[in-house]
Structures are given as C-alpha cells and as structure tokens.
N, C-alpha and C positions, 0 to 999 in steps of 0.2 A: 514504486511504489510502487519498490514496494509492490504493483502490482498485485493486505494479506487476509480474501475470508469473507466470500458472500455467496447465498445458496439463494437459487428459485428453482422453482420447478415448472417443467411439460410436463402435463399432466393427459394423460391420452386415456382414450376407452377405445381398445382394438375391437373389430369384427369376428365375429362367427361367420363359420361357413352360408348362414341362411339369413341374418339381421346386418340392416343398413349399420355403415362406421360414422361415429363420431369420433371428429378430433376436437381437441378443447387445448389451445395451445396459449403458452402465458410465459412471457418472456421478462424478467429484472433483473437488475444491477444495480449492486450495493456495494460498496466500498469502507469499510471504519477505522482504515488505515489513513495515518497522517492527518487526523482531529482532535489532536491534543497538543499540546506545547510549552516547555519549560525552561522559565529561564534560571537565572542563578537565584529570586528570590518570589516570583513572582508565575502563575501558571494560566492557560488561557486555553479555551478549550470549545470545539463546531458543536453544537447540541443537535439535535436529529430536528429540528424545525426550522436549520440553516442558523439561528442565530449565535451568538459568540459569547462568550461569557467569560471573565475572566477574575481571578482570586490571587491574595496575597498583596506584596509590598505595592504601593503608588507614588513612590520616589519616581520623578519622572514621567507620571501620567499610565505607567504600565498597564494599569487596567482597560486603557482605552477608550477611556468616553471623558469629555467636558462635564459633565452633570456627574462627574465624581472627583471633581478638584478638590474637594474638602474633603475627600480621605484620606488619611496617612497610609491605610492597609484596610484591607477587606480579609475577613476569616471564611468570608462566604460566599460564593458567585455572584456578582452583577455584570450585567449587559454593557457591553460592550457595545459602540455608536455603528449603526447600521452604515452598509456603504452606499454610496448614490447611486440613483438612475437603476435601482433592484434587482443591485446586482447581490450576493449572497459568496460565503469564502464556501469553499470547497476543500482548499488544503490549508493549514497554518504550522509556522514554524517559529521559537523564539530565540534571543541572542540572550547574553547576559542580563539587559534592561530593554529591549525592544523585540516588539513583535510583528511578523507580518504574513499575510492572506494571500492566496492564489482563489483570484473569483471563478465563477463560473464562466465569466466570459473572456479569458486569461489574464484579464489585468492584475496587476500586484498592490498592495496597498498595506500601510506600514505606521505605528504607533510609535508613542516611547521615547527613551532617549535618542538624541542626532548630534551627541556629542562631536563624532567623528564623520557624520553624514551618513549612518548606516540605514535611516529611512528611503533613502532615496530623493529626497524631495523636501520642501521647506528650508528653513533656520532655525537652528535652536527644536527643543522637545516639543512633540507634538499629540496633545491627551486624544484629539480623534484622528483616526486613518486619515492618511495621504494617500493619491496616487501616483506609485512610480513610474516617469515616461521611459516604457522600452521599447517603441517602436513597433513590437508584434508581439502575438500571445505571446506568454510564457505557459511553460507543462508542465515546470517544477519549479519549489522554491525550495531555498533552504538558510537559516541565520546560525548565529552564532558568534558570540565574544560580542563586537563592536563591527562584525563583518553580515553583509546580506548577498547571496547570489540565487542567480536563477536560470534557466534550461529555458529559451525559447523555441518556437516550432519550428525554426530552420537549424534545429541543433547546436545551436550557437551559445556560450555560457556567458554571461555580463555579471560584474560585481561590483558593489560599489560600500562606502563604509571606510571603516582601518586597512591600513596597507602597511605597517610599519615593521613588517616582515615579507612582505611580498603577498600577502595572503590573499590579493586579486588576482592574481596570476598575470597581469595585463605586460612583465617582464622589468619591472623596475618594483621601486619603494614609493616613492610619490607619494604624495595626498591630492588625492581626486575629489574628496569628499563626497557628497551629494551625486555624483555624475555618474552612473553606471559605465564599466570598462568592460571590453571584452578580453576575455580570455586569451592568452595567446594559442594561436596555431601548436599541435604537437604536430611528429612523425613517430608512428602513422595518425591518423587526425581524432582526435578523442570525439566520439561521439554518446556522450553521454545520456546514460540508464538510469543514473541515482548523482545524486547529491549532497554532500553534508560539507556544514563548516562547523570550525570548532573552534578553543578561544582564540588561535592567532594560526591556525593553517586549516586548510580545507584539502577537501579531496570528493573524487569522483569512481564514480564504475563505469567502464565503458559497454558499450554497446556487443563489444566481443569477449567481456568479462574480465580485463586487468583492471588491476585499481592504481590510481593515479593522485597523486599529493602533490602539495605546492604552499609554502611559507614557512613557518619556524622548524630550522631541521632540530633542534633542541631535544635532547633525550631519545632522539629516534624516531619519532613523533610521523615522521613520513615516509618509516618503512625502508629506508636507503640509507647506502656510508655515509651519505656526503656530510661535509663538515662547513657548511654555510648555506644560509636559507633558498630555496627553492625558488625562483621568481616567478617560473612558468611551472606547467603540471609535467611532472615525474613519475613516470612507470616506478612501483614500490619492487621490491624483489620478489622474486619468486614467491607464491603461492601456495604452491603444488596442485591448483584445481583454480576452476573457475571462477571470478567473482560475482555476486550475484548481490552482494547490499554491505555499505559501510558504514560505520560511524565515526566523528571523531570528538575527542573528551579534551581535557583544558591540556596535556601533555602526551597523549597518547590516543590510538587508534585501533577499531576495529574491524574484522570483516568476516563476512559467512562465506563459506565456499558455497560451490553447487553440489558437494560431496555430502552437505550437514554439517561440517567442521567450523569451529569459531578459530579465527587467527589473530594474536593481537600484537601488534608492536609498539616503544615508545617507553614511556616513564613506568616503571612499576614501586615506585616507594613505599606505598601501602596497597601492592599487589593488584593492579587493578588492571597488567596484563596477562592474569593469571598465573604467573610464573611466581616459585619461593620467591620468598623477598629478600632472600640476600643478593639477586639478582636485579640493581637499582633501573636499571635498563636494559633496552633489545632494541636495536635495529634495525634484525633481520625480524619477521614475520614467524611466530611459534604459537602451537598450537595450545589449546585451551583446555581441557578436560573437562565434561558436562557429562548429565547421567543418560543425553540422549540429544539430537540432531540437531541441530537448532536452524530457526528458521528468519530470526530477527538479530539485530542487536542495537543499543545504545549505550554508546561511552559520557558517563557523567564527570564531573570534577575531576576527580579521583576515584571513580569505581562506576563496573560495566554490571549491566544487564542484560541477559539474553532471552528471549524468549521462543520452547524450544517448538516444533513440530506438535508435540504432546498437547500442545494448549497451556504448559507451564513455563514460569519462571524462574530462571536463578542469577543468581548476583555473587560477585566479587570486589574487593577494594576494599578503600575505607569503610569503616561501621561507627567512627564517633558520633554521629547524630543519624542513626539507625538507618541508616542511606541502604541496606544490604537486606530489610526487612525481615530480617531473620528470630526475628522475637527475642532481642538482646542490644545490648550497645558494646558487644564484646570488639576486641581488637581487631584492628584489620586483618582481613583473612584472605588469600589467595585463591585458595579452592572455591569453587563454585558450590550453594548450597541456595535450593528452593525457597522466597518466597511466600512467609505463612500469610495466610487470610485471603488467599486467591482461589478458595473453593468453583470451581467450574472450569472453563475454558478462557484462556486470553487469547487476543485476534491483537493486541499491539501494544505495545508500552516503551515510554518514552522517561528520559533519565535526566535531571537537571544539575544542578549547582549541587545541591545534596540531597534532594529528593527526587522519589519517582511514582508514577502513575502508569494504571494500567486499564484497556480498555477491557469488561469481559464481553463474550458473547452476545448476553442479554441487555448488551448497553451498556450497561453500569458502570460507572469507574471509580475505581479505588487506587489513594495515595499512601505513598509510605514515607517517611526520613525527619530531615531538618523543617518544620511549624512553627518558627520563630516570630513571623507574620502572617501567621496566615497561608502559608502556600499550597498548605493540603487540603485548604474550604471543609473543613469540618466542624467548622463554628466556633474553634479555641484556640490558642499556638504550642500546645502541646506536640512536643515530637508524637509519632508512631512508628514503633518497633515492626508493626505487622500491618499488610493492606487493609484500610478504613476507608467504605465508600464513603463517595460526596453526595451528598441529596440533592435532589431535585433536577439531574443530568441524567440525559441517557443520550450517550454519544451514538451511535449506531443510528443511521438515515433511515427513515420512514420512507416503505417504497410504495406506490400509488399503482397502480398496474388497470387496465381494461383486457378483458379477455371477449374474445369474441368465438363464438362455437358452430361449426356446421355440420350438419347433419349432410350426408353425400347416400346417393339411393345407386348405386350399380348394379346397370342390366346386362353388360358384355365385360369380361375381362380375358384378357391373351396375356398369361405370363412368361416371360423367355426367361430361364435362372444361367447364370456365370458363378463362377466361385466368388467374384465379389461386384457384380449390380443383376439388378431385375429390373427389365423394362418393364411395363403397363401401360396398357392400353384401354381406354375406358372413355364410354357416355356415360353422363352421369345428370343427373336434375340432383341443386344444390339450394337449401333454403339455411338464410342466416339468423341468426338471432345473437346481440350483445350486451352486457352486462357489465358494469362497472365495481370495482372491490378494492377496499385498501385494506393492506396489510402491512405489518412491521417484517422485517427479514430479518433472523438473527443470521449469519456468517458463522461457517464451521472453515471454509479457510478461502485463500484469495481465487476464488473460482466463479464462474457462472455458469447456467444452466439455460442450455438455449433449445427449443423445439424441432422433435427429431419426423425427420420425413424419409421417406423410402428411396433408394437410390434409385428415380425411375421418372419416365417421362408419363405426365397424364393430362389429360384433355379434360379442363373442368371450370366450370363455374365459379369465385368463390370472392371474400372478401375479407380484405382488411384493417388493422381499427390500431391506430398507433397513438403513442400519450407519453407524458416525459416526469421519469421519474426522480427527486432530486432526493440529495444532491450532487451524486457525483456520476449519476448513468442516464440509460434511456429505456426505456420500456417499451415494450412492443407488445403486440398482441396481433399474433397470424394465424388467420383459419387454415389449416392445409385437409384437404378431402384424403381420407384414408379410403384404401383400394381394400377390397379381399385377396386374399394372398395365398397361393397351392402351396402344401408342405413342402418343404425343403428337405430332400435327403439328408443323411447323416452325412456330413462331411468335415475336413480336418479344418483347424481355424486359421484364417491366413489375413496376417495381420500386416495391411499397406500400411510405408511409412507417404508422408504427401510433403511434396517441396511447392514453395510459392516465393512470388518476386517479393521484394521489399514492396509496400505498400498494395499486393495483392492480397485478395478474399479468399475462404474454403468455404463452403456452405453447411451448412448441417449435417444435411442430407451425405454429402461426400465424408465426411467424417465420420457416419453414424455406418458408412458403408466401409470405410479402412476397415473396423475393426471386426467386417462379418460380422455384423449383429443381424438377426432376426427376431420377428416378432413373433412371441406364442400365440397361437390360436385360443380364443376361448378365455383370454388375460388384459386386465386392467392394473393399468401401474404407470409409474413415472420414468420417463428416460433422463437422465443428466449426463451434458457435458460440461467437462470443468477441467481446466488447464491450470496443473498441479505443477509444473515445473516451468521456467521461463517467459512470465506476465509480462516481462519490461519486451519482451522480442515478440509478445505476439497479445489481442485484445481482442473480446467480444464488440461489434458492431454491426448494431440490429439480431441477423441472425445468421452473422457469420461471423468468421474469425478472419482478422488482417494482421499478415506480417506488419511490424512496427521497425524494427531492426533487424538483422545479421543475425542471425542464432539458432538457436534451436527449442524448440516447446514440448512439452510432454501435456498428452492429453487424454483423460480416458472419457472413455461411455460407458454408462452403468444403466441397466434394464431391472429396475424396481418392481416388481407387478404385485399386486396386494396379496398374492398368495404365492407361494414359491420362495427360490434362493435367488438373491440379489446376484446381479451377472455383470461384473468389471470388467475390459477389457482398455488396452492403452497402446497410441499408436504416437509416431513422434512427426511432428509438424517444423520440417527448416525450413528458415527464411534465409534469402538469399540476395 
C-alpha cells in the first residue's frame, strides 16, 4: 500500500538580490488507500475523523458494534465500537462475514463471524472488536473468504482463520483456528510488500516484486501448473515485468506490473480474467486490455476492477447485479469498459461479493452493484447500475499541520557552484514566528511533498515546530533559513541517480540537488517532491526519504513558482 495519492506542499518565498529570505516550510501526509472494505454482503469503511462506520447485512454482528444487535441490516452507515485505550484503525480489510483493523499503534483487531477462528481471538461471533495476540506490530492486514493474515515488522507473515486448503501457508491443512501461524519459510525468503487473501488462497508481492500464491490450486487460481493445493507460498509464473500490487477474487487472481499492465489468472467463466469466455480458465498469467495503465486492482466474486493511472475505472466479469457499473445488467462481459458516475478522480476502489466502492479525491465514496441489504448505504436495497455516493462519509484524513516561518537577514555569503551542490556560507540573525492551520488534503496520487532546502552547508539560528497528523502520517513543520544565491550559468542538466542501505535516509536537500534544480531569482512557488513509482521500497519520514526494501523508487522534484512554467525533473532512488 499500496503505498496511492497524497499532495502537501513547501511552500517557499525566495530572496531578491537585496531583500531578507523567508522560508515557510509545511510538511503532511495523507494516505486514502486502504479505508474502505467489502465483504460478500456487508461494507465497512475509516471516515476522515479516524472513526468506522459500517453498512449492510448484520448476520453475524458484521457491523461491529453491540448497540446494533437488533439489526438484521443497516441501508445506511452506523458506527462501529471504538477500540480501547484510543487507539483508532488506520487500515481495514474484509472477509466474506468478518472484518478487521490495523490500529495506529500496529495492533490488529477483528469483528464478525469466527466460525472458523478467522477473528483471531474469542469463541463463536463477535459484534465488537477483538484484539489479535501477534506478539509485534503488524504493517499490513489483509482478510478474506473465512481466512485473515498479516505482515508484521520483522517481515514475518502469520495467518489464522480456514485452512482447508492450505490457505495459511503454515505447510499443512490443519485447523488452527483462532491461533495465528506463521507462514512458512520460502527460497529465496519472501519478504513481503502487499498482501491479499481471497476466498480459499492467498497471495503476496514480494519485496523484489514476484508474486507468490499458496492454497486452492482450483482453476489456476495461483498462477502455476500444479495440480494440488499449494501449502506453502509459490512463485506464480512468469510475469514479464515487475510486481508491484495483487488481488485475489473467489477463483481467480490479479496483478499490476511496474510496466502499467494488468495480469490475470484463474477462473474466467463469466470473463473476469479478462480473456473471451470461451476460455473457462488460464494458469499461466495473461494480459488484460485496458484503455490505459493502470495503477490498482481488485478481484471481486467473479469480476475485477482496475483503477487506472487516469484517476478512472474499469471493470470486467460478471454484470448480473450491475457488479461492472456500467449503466446496464447486461451479460457478462470480458473486455474492460469505464465505470459511469465516477465524474472526478479516484485514489482507490475496492471490489466485494458483488459490489464495489470507490474512494474519489474529494473524499467522497461512491458504490455500485448487488443492494440487497443494504451494502451500498444509500438508504434503500436497490441495485445500482452506476456509482451512487453514500452520504455523510468522506473517507480521505483530515490533515492538521503547524507551520512555522523564519525570516533569516544575511550579511556575508561565499558561494562555491559544482554541477551538482553549492556550499554557503553565512551569518545570519534569525527571528521565528508560528502559526497553526488545519486543512483537509485531497490526494492526486500516492506521493508526498517534503521541504526543499539547498544542497549546502549553513551556519544559522533557527527552529523547529513538529505535530502529528492522523491518521495515517506525521507532520512536520521546519523553518530552514533560505541563503541568497549568485546566478548560476547556463549549464547542461545532469541528473544523479542516489543509492541507500536498506533502512537508510536521503534528505531533501540531496534530492532536490540529484536533479540540478535551481532556484529562480526574484520567484515565489512551491517545490514538490513525490515518489511516483515504488512506495512499498522506499517512504517519506519527517523530511527524508528511507529505503524500506530492496528496490528501486522513482522520484521527481517539481519547481512551481506562481509565475512561469512548472519545472519536473526525476531522478531514481535504489535501495539496497
């Protein structure tokens, strides 16, 4: 996660040759991936004020809270039972009849059915959250069918729930029930990027980008020949490219390359691995046809949704209970086709039993498909052929920020230029002043924007004002004294790539200097950096970037200034 779709800004006022610099630096992080969640009849969803909220069927308690045992079904969001000791979920994911939370402070916690022990914790169904004992955070969850697994922070994967396919990985069939199992060991060792289960096999992305399945080999379902269930995790077949995020749906699987290509394998009966349907299965990995790259995906029941780069969505599969939103309940269709009523940008959309929901932009979310109960909270159980928001949600975090601004007065400056740093050298008398300001962020895609400083040594006064922005980042806010700066020749652009260890920093500053940026004289604008390719290998912290895994990151800088041509450049950050 996904690592998809948050904007802040440094917002700077450069110096003139003759007026003191202000910097005014404002650092957030916003995330509105993975706040939504669907099960096969029932939908549950993070609201931007940390709280939960959930709609549809309550066979089972699915809503999540005790103070709604006397529902059969909800047509329209209620609140869902806070967790103890204030803590707040940050990610949510559903199974068929159960749900569960990754908090803030990595614990996991779990609603719903436990028919088969898929809560983790308790006997028998449980209307309010439990806590799963995993021994250390976890960084990912992921449910599905009657199975729940999770990524903890020593890389380690535990699963607990149905196993009657192998679909723990743990190397047998067993019933574990309640008891979280680790994962077994692969070669080479899977160090998992993403997570999904689906109804009866799961699967993984690794840290180096193959994808990896393990339980029902059924229909092709895990990507491989074999011809009996999977016990442990299995490298899927060739690719042709990287993976970078999967899904998987009740008979079949997907995945995005790092190319933009959608790959599906597994069941296709009513086309839902985009392939003719006279083709009832595949289990080699074949490509998908879409009107453009895509950058997500979710396998439902029987039919996927992608959602592409564009900010659009399209769908394939079944369409008997308008599951494909195409403004018809026409037959299942294989090709891929757009999505009506998704006017704006989508940042994530998730795919259930026979309906799907979509997060836009501006928050908002809008459902489409099977309403038989309730599942699309639009106050009726009428299907929807076409996206219909739900009222009264705006999934997108509310981000809090303090900025703090200094004003820096320079009496001496000695500039040395390189083709790619400038030292400085400066006294300076530095007076602070801070201000506090909330704002909502909408997300134009999984990026952040950190505060760009000059590649150069300075001697200075100054201060800092830090605050935490929820729910899923941190906020900063750093004064840095801005130098005057002697024009720079005209020179050719030479663009550093920068390697760093596993679990090492880059600073801003060094990144803002790979891509030979300079700052215009006599210009006010915004600088942004946003790392547009490979989130799971590399992450904003504070106001640097840290390798996370193995990989590689593409990241560019953009020089905004309120007058002039916006100035992109893009340099590539491997971790090692």
């Amino acid at each position: 996660m996904w690592i998809l779709f948050s904007v802040a800004c440094a917002a700077i006022t450069f110096p003139s040759s003759t007026t003191p610099a202000i910097a005014s630096i404002t650092i957030s992080l916003t995330d509105p991936t993975g706040r939504i969640a669907l099960g096969d009849s029932h939908t549950c969803a993070i609201n931007n004020d940390n709280t939960v909220w959930c709609w549809g069927d309550n066979t089972n308690y699915k809503l999540g809270s005790s103070a709604h045992l006397a529902l059969p079904s909800s047509e329209v969001p209620v609140r869902a039972a806070s967790l103890s000791g204030g803590r707040y979920a940050i990610k949510i994911s559903a199974g068929a009849a159960h749900t569960c939370v990754l908090a803030n402070d990595g614990t996991v916690w779990c609603w719903g059915d436990n028919g088969a022990g898929q809560l983790g914790a308790g006997v028998g169904v449980q209307a309010d959250p439990v806590q799963v004992t995993l021994g250390r955070s976890a960084t990912a969850i992921a449910a599905g069918g009657n199975t729940t697994c999770a990524a903890l922070s020593d890389d380690s994967i535990w699963c607990w729930g149905a196993n009657s396919s192998g679909q723990l990985g743990h190397g047998d069939t067993s019933s574990y029930g309640a008891t979280p199992m680790l994962v077994a060991t692969t070669s080479p060792v899977l160090v998992p990027q993403q997570l999904e289960v689906g109804a009866v096999h799961s699967c993984a992305v690794s840290s180096v980008g193959t994808a990896w399945c393990w339980g029902s080999y059924l229909y092709g379902r895990l990507g491989t020949s074999a011809t009996s269930n999977a016990l442990i995790p299995t490298a899927t077949a060739s690719l042709g490219a990287t993976a970078t995020q999967i899904s998987a749906g009740k008979d079949h699987s997907c995945v995005v390359l790092s190319t933009g290509a959608l790959s599906c394998f597994g069941r296709n009966l009513k086309g839902q691995i985009g392939q003719a349907l006279t083709t009832t299965s595949n289990s080699s990995p074949v490509a998908v046809t879409l009107s453009g790259n895509a950058s997500f995906v979710s396998a439902g029941s029987s039919f996927t949704c992608a959602l592409l780069v564009s900010g659009s969505v399209e769908c394939f599969g079944v369409n008997d209970a308008s599951q494909l939103g195409s403004g018809d309940t026409s037959a299942s269709r294989y090709t891929a086709a757009p999505v009506q009523g998704l006017t704006g940008t989508v940042v994530d959309v998730v795919s259930g039993g026979s309906h799907s929901c979509a997060v836009m932009s501006t928050g908002e979310l809008r459902c489409w498909g099977l309403n038989d109960v309730g599942q699309l909270g639009v106050n009726d159980s009428a299907d929807r052929d076409t996206a219909t928001a739900v009222a009264s949600l705006n999934i997108v975090p509310t981000t809090t920020t303090t900025t703090t601004t200094t004003t820096t007065t320079t009496t001496t400056t000695t500039t040395t230029t390189t083709t790619t740093t400038t030292t400085t050298t400066t006294t300076t008398t530095t007076t602070t002043s801070t201000s506090t300001s909330t704002s909502t962020t909408a997300p134009e895609q999984r990026s952040v924007v950190q505060p760009v400083v000059n590649e150069s040594t300075t001697t200075t006064s100054s201060s800092t004002t830090t605050s935490t922005a929820v729910p899923t980042g941190t906020s900063t806010s750093t004064s840095e004294p801005m130098t005057l700066l002697a024009a720079k020749p005209a020179t050719p652009v030479k663009i550093t790539t920068l390697v760093v260890k596993r679990g090492g920093k880059v600073s801003a500053a060094k990144l803002v200097s790979a891509v030979n940026m300079s700052i215009p004289k006599k210009s006010v604008g915004t600088m942004r950096i946003t790392i547009v390719k490979g989130t799971k290998y590399c992450t904003f912290v504070g106001t640097q970037v840290r390798g996370v895994r193995k990989g590689e990151c593409s990241i560019t800088v953009s020089m905004i200034p309120k007058k002039g041509k916006k100035v992109t450049r893009t340099t590539t950050l491997t971790v090692r």
